[in-house]
C-alpha positions in Angstrom: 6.1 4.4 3.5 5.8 0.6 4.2 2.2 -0.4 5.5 2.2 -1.2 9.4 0.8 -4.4 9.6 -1.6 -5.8 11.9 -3.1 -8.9 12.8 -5.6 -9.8 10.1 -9.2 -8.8 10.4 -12.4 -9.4 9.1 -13.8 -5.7 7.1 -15.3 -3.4 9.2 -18.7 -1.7 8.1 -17.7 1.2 6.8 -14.8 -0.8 4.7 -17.4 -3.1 3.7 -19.9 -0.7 2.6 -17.7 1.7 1.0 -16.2 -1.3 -1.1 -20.1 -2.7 -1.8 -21.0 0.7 -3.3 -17.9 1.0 -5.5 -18.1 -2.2 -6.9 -22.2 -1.7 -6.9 -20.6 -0.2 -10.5 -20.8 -2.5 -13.8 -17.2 -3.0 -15.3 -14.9 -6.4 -16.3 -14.4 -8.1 -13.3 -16.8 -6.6 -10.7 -18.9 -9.5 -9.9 -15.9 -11.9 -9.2 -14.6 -8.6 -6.4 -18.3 -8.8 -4.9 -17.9 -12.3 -4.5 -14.6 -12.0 -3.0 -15.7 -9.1 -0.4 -17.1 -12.0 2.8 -13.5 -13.7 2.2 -11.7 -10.5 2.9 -9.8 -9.1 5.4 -7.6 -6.1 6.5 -3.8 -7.2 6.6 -2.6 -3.8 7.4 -2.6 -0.2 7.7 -0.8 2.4 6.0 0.4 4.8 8.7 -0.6 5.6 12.3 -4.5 7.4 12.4 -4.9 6.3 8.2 -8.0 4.6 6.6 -6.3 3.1 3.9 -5.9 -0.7 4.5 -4.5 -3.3 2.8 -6.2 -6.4 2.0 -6.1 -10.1 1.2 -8.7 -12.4 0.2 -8.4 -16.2 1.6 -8.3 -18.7 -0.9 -10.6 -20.3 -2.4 -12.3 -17.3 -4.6 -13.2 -16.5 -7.7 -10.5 -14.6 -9.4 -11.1 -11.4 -11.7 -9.9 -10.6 -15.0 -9.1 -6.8 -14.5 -6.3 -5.3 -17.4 -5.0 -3.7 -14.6 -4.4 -3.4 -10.8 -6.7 -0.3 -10.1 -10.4 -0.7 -10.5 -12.1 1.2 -13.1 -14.0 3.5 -11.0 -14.5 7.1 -10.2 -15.5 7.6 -6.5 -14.8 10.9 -5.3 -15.8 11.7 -1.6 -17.7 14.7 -0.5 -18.0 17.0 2.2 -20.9 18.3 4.0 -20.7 21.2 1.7 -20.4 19.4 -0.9 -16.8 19.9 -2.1 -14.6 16.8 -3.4 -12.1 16.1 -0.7 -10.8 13.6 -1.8 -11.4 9.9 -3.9 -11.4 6.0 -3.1 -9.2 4.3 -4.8 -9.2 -0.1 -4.8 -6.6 -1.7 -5.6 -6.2 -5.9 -6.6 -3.4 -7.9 -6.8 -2.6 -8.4 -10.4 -6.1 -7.6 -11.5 -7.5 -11.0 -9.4 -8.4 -10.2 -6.0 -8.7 -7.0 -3.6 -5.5 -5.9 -2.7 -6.1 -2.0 -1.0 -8.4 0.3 -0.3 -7.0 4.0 -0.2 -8.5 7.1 0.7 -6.5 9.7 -1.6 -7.4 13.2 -0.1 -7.1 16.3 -1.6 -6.9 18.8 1.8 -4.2 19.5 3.8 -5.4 17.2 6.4 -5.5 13.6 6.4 -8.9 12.2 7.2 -9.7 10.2 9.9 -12.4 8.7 9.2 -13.7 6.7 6.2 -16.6 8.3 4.2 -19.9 6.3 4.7 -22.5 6.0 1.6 -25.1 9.0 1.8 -27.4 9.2 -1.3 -26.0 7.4 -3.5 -22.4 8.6 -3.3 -19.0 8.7 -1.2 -19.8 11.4 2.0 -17.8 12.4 5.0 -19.3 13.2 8.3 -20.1 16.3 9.0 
């Protein structure tokens, strides 16, 4: 399914703070993403009620050197039990810039809501 677009936007918190604690982790490239994350917006959406977003980041930035287009990091996200429901994936353009942020879920229903940063990892609401 094609991403409905939108007009572009600045992050919203939750975006923001889900991407800040993902790339909180130390890989090949991470520090050029942080620096790219106040230049970043939301471009569009990928189906009516979904928290994954697409992104672009305005020019000029500092471009990373990821191998590939998926970001070398595990961040499942959690219930209030405390079951994985699902993970966050980013993705960059060509391994330079932020590209999408997806919520991959792992229930039968898709969540509404993006998980916020409780304790040190990926939560949803209870």
């Amino acid at each position: 399914m094609a991403p409905l677009t939108t007009n572009a936007r600045s992050l919203n918190a939750d975006e923001r703070a889900v991407l800040e604690h993902i790339l909180s982790a130390e890989f090949d490239g991470a520090s050029q993403l942080r620096s790219q994350l106040d230049r970043t917006e939301v471009t569009g959406v990928w189906g009516t009620d979904s928290v994954s977003v697409d992104l672009q980041v305005r020019e000029p930035c500092e471009h990373a050197a990821l191998p590939t287009e998926l970001v070398p990091v595990d961040a499942p996200v959690y219930d209030a039990s405390g079951s994985v429901v699902g993970m966050i994936l980013v993705w960059t353009d060509r391994g330079a810039t932020l590209a999408a942020l997806e919520f991959a879920w792992v229930t039968d229903e898709m969540p509404t809501s993006p998980p916020t940063v409780v304790d040190g990892r990926l939560s949803l609401p209870s």
